[in-house]
C-alpha positions as CSV (number, residue, x, y, z in Angstrom):
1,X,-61.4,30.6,46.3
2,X,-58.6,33.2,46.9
3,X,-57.3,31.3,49.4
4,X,-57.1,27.8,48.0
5,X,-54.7,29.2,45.2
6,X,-52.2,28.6,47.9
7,X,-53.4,24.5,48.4
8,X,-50.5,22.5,46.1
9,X,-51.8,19.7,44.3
10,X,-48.1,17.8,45.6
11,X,-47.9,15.6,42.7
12,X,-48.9,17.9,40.2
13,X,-47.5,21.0,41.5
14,X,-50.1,23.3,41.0
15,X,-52.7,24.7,42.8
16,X,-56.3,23.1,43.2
17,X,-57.7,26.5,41.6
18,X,-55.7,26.5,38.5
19,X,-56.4,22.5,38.0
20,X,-60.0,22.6,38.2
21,X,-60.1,20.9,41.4
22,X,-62.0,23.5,43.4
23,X,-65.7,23.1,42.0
24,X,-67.3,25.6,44.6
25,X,-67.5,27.1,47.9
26,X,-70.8,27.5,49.9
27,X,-70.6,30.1,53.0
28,X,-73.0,29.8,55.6
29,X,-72.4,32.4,58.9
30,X,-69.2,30.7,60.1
31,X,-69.5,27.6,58.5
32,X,-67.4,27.3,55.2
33,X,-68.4,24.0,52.7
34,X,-65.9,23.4,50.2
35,X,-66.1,21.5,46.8
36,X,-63.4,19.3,45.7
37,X,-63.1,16.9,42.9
38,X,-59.9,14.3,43.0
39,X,-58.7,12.2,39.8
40,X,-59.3,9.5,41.6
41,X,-61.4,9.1,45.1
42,X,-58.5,6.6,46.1
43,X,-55.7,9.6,45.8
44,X,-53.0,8.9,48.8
45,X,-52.6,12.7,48.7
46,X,-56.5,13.5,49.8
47,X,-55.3,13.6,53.8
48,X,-52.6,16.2,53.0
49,X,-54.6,18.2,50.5
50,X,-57.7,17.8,52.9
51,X,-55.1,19.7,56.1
52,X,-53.9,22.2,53.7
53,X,-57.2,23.6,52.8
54,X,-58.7,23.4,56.3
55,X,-55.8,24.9,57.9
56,X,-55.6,27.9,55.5
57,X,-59.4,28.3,55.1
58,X,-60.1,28.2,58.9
59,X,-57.5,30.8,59.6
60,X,-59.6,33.2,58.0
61,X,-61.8,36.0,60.0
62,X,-65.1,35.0,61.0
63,X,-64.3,31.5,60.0
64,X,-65.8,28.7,62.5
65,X,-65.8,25.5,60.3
66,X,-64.5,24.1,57.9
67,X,-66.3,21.2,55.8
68,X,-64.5,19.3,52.8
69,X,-67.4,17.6,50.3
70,X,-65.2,15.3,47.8
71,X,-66.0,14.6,44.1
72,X,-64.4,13.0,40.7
73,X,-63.3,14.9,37.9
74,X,-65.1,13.6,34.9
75,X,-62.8,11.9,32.0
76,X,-63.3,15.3,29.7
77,X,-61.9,17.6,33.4
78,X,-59.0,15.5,34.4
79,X,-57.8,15.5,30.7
80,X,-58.0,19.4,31.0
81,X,-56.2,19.2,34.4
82,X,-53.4,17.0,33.8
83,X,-53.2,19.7,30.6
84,X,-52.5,22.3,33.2
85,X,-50.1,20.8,35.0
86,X,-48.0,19.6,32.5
87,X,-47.7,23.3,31.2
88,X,-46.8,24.2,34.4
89,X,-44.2,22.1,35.0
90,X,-43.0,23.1,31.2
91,X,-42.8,26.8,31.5
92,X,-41.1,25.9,35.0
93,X,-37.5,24.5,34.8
94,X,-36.0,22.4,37.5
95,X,-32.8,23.1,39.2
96,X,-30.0,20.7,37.4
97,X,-26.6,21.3,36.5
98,X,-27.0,21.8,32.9
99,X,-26.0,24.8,31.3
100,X,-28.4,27.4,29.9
101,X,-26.6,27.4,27.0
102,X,-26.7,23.7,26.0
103,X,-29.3,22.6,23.6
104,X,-30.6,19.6,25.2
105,X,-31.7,16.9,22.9
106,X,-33.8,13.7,24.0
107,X,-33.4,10.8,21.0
108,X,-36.9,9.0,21.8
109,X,-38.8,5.8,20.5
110,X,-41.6,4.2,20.9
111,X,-40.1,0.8,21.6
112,X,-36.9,-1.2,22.0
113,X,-34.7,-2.4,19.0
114,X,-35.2,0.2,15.9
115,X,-31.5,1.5,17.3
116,X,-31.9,4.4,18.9
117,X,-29.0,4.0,21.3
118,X,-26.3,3.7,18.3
119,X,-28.3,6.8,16.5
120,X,-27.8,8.8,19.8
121,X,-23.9,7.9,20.0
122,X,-23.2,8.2,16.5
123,X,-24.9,11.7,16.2
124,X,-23.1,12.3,19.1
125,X,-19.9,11.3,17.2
126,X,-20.4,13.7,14.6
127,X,-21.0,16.8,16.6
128,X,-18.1,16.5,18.2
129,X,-16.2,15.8,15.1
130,X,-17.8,19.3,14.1
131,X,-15.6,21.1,17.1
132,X,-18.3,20.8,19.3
133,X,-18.7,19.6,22.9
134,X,-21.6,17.2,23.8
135,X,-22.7,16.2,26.7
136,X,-24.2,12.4,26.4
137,X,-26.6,10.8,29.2
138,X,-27.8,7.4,28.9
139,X,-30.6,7.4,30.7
140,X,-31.8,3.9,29.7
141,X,-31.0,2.5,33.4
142,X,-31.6,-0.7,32.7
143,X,-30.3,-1.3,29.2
144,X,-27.3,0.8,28.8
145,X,-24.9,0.2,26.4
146,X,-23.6,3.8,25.5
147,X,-20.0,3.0,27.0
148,X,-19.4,-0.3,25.4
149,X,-20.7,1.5,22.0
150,X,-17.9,4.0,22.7
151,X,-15.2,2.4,23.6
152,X,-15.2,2.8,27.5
153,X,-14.7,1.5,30.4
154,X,-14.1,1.9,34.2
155,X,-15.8,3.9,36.5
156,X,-16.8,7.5,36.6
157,X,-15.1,9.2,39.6
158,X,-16.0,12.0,41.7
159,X,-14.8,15.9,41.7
160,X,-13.2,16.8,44.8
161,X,-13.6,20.6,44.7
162,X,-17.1,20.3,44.0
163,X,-18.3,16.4,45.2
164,X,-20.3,15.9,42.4
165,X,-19.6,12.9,39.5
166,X,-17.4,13.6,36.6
167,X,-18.0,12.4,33.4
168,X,-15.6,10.3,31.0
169,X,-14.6,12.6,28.6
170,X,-14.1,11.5,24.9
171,X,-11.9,13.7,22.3
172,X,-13.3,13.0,18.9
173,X,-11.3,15.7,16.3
174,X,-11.7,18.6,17.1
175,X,-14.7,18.2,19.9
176,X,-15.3,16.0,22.9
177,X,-18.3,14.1,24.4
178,X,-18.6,13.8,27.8
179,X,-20.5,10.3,29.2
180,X,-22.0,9.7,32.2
181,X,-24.3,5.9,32.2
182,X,-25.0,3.5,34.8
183,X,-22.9,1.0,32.5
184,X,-19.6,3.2,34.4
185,X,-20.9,3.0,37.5
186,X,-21.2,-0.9,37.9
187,X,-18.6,-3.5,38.7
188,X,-19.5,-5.8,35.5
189,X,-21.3,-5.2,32.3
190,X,-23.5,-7.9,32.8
191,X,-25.1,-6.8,36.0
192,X,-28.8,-6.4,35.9
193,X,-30.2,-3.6,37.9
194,X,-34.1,-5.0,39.3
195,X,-35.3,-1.2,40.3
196,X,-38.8,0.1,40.0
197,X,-40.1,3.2,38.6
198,X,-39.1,6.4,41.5
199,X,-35.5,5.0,41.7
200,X,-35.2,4.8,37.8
201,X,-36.4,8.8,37.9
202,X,-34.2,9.2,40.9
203,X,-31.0,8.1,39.1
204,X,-31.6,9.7,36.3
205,X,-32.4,13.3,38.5
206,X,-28.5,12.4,39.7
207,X,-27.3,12.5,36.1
208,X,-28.6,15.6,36.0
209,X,-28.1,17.9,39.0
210,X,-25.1,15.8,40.4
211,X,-22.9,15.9,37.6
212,X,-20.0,18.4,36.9
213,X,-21.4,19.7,33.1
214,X,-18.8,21.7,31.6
215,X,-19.7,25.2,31.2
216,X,-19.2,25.4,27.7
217,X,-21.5,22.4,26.5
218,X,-22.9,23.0,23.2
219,X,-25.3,20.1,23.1
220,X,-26.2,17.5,26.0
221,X,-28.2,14.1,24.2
222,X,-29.8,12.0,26.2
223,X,-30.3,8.1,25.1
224,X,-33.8,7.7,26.9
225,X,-35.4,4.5,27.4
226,X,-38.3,2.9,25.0
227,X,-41.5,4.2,25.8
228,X,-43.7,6.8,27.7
229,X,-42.9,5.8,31.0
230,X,-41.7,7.1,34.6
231,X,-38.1,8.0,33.5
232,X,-39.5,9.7,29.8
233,X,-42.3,11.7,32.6
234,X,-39.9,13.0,35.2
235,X,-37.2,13.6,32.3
236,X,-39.9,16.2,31.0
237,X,-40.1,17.8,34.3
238,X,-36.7,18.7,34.8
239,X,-35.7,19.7,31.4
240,X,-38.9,21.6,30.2
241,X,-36.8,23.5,27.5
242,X,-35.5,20.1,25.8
243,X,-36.5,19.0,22.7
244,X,-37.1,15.4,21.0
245,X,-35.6,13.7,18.0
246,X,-38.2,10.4,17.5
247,X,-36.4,7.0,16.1
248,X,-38.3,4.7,14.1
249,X,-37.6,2.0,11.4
250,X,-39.6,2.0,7.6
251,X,-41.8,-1.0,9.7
252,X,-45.3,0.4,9.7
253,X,-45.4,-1.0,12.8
254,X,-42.8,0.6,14.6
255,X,-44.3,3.9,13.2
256,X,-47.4,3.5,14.4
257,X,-45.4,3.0,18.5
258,X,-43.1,5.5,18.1
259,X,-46.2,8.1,17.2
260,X,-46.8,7.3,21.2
261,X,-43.4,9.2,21.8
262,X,-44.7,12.0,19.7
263,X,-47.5,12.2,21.7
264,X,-46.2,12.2,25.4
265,X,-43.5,14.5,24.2
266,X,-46.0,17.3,23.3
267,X,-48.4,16.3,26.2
268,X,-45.5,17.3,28.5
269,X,-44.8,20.3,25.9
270,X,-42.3,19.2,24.4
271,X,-40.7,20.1,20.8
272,X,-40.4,17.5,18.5
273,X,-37.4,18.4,16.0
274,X,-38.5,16.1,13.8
275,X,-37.9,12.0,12.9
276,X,-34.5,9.8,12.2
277,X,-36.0,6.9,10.2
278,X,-32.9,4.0,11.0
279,X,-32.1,0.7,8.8
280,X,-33.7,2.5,6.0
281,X,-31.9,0.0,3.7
282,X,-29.4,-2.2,3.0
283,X,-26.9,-1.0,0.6
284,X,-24.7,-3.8,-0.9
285,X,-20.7,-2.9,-1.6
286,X,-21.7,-3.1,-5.5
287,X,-24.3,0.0,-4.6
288,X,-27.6,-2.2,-4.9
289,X,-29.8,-1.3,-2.4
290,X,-32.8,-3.5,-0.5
291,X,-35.4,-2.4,2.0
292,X,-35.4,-5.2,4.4
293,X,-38.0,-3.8,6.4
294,X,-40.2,-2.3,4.1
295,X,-40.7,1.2,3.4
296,X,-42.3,4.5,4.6
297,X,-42.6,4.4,8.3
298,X,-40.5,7.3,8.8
299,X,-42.5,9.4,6.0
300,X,-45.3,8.7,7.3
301,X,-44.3,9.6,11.1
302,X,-42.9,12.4,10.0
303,X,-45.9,13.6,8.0
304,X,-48.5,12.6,11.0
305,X,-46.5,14.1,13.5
306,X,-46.1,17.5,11.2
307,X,-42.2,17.6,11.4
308,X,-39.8,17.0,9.1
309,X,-38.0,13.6,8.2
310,X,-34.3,14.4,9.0
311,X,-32.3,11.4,7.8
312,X,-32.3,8.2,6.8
313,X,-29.8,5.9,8.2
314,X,-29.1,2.8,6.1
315,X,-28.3,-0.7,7.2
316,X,-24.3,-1.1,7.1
317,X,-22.0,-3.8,8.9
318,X,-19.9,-0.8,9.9
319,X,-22.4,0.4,12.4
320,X,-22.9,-2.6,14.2
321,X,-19.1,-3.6,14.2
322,X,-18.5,-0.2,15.0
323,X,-20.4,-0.1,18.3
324,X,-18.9,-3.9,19.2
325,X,-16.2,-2.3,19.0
326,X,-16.1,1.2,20.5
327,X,-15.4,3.3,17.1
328,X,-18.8,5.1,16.2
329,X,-19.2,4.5,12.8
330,X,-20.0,8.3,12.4
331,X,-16.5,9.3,12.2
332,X,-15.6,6.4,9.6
333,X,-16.5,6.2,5.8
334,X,-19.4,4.6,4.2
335,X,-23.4,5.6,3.3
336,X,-24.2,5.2,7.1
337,X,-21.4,7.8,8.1
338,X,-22.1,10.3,5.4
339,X,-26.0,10.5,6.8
340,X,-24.6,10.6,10.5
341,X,-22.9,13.7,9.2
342,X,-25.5,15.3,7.0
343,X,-27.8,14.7,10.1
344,X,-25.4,16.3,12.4
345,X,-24.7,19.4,9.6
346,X,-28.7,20.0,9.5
347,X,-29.0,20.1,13.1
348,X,-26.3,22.6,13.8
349,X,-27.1,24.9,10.9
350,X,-31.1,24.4,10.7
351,X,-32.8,22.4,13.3
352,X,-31.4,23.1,16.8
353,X,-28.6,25.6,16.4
354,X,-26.0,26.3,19.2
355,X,-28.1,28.6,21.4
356,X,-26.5,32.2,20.9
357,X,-26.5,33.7,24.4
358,X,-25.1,37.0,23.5
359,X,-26.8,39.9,25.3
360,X,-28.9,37.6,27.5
361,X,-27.7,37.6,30.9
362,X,-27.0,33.5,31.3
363,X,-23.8,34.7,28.6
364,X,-22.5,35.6,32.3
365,X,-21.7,31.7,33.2
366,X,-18.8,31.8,31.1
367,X,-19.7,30.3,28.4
368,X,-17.3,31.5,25.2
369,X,-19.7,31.4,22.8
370,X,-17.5,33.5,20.0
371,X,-16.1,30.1,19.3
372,X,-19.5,28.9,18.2
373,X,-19.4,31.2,14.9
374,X,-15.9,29.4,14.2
375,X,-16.6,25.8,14.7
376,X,-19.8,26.4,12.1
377,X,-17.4,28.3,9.6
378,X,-14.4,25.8,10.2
């Protein structure tokens, strides 16, 4: 059983032991029977697993055969497996470019159209305005629309010193964002990109290991996709240590999808910050206010999900016009920028900080974090 630790499950990156996978061994003289249950009797890893465990078995002493008997994890054994492995893979961080010191936010929902691409940008938009620099990823391959809601275009380019893609940088006040979104890597806006699940995960994996991130990123937000799919999965992977912001509208309905992104976040331990309930209401220029869509989806998310409800962002023509037209509507005037801000202002000060590295020994990247304590006072 020793011996098996060192057979990798190579899709869920641990060994059979730890998984559950190796149900028994039976020794008789020379001849060695080994127990083995799959998720799935169809797995296109058996072969390979199946050669890794005879090889390293049968190179031990006194060892003449080697016998593989294959079982089926029951429903109750592959939920505590796949349990495993995702802790795993979230106590172990992948190699990317991001700094340790950026706090790495993913802005999630459950499904397409409660606006979680414009609350992304314009939360974006108001860090920066706060003196601070934010990375931005818009990892929703299919559907960008991060550049256009910022007001660029062209294509990104690549460093020559280091051959790796540099992202369009963004002044906003007295910080920056810096972009990088399949949207600046096509010839025309309207292009549609027809690509299946590993090269969705594969482009995104180049956002993050082939892009020159400045050292001194505070934040890096990352526009994912609707839903708990491939790119949400292997997102998790690489950036164990990131943590979720959940969009949803006051729709019931919605609430009740976007709960499924609280769920695979903390499946693949992740930590949920908390819930941005969008088009809250619609507030009139007189003041009067209507609830379009109802009421208490983002409440009620929040409550079910046990985090807190950290703004609500009302319906307003200036955040629509704003992203037609490239000027988030974060760093204008009106109800819907004054809750950009306040959500901004509680994240920095209460619910994902600037990560302090001071006497750890990742403050060695460079990273000047004595301008952090400014930036917060200023």
């Amino acid at each position: 059983m020793q011996i098996l630790r060192g057979v990798i499950d190579p899709e869920l990156g641990s060994n059979i032991v730890e998984l559950g996978m190796a149900k028994g061994v039976t020794v008789r003289n020379g001849d060695v029977v080994i127990e083995l249950a799959l998720t799935t009797l169809g797995c296109p890893l058996r072969a390979q697993i199946k050669r890794d465990v005879e090889s390293r078995v049968g190179s031990l002493p006194g060892v003449d055969s080697v016998e593989v008997e294959w079982g089926v994890l029951t429903q109750e054994e592959k939920a505590a497996t796949m349990a495993r492995a995702r802790k795993r893979i979230s106590e172990r961080a992948g190699t990317t470019a991001v700094p340790p010191t950026a706090r790495v936010l993913m802005i999630a929902s459950g499904k397409g159209g409660v606006g979680k691409s414009s609350i992304t940008v314009n939360l974006a938009a108001a860090l920066a305005a706060e003196g601070f620099r934010v990375g931005l990823i818009d990892a929703d391959i299919w559907g960008w629309s991060v550049p256009r809601m910022l007001g660029l275009d062209g294509r990104l380019e690549g460093d020559q010193d280091t051959k790796r893609i540099r992202p369009m940088s963004l002044p906003i006040d007295r910080g920056r964002i810096d972009v990088v979104s399949m949207g600046l890597l096509v010839d025309r806006d309207e292009t549609a990109l027809m690509w299946r699940g590993l090269i969705l995960q594969r482009a995104v994996q180049h956002f993050l290991e082939d892009v020159v991130w400045a050292e001194d990123l505070d934040y890096l937000l990352i526009d994912m996709p609707p839903g708990t799919g491939d790119v949400q999965m292997g997102l998790a992977k690489l950036l164990p240590r990131a943590e979720m912001i959940v969009v949803t509208t006051p729709s019931r309905t919605a609430q009740k999808v976007a709960s499924r992104a609280v769920a695979m976040g903390r499946q693949n331990y992740l930590r949920v910050l908390g819930v941005v309930e969008n088009m809250t209401e619609f507030v009139s220029p007189s003041g009067e206010r209507f609830r379009i869509f109802g009421s208490g989806g983002g409440e009620e998310l929040a409550s079910s999900s046990g985090t807190p409800l950290l703004a609500r962002i009302p319906i307003e023509a200036a955040v629509s016009e704003g992203g037609d037209a490239g000027r988030p509507a974060a760093v204008g005037t009106g109800p819907a920028a004054d809750a950009f801000r306040d959500l901004a202002r509680r994240i920095i000060t209460e619910v994902a900080p600037p990560i302090d590295m001071t006497g750890c020994s990742a403050r060695n990247l460079g990273t000047p974090k004595s301008e952090v304590a400014v930036r917060i006072g200023g």
